[in-house]
C-alpha positions in Angstrom: 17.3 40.4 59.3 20.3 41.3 61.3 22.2 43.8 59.8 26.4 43.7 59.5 28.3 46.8 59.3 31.7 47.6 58.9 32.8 47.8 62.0 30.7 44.0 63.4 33.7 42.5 60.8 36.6 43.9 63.1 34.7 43.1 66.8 32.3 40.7 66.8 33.5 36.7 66.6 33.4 35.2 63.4 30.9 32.4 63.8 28.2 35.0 65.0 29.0 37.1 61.3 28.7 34.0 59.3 25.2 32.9 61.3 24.1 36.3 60.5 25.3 35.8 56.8 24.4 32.6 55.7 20.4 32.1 57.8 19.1 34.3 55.6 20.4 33.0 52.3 19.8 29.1 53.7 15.7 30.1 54.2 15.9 31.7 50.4 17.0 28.9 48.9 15.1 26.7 51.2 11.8 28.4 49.7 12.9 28.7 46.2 13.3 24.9 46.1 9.9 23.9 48.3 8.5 26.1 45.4 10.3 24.2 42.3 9.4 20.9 44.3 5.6 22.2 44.6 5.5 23.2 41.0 6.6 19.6 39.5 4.2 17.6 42.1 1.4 20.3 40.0 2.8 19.6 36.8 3.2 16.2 37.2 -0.2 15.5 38.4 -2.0 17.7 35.5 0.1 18.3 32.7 2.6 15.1 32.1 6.8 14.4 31.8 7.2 16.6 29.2 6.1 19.8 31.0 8.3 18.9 33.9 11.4 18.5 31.9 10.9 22.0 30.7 10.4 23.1 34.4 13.8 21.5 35.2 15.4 23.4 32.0 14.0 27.0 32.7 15.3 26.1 36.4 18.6 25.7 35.1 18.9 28.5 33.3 17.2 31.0 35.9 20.2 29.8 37.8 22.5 30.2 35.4 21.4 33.5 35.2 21.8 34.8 38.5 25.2 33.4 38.9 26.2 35.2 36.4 24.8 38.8 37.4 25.7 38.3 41.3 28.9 37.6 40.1 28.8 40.9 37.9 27.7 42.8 40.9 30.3 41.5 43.2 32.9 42.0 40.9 31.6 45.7 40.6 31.4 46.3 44.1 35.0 45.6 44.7 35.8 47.8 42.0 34.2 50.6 43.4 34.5 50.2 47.0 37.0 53.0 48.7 39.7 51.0 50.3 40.1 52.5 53.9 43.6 53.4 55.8 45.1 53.1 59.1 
């Protein structure tokens, strides 16, 4: 994975930073949902309805979940983060 610094957010043009940005983050969801798809077709086929609706539910609030502590982080982040002068 590319890595962007400080100094790539002055210099380079800003399509290449969001490319660099947002590939990685499309393939993690793109896996995490091939996996949820992969566990219903499982579910479906061995265990019945009701064990996918609780797959759907405990989805939900995984998701929920993470939301809320990547929005904890970023909100800490920018609390903490130095601000740098001219």
């Amino acid at each position: 994975m590319a890595k962007v610094s400080t100094q790539d957010l002055g210099t380079q043009p800003i399509g290449k930073l969001i490319i660099k940005q947002v590939f990685p983050l499309s393939i993690g969801i793109l896996v995490m949902s091939l996996n949820i798809l992969v566990d219903t077709i499982f579910v479906e086929n061995w265990i019945g309805s009701i064990a996918i609706a609780a797959i759907k539910y405990a989805v939900f609030l995984a998701t929920i979940v993470i939301a809320y502590y990547l929005n904890k982080e970023v909100k800490s982040t920018l609390l903490i983060q130095p601000v740098e002068k001219d």
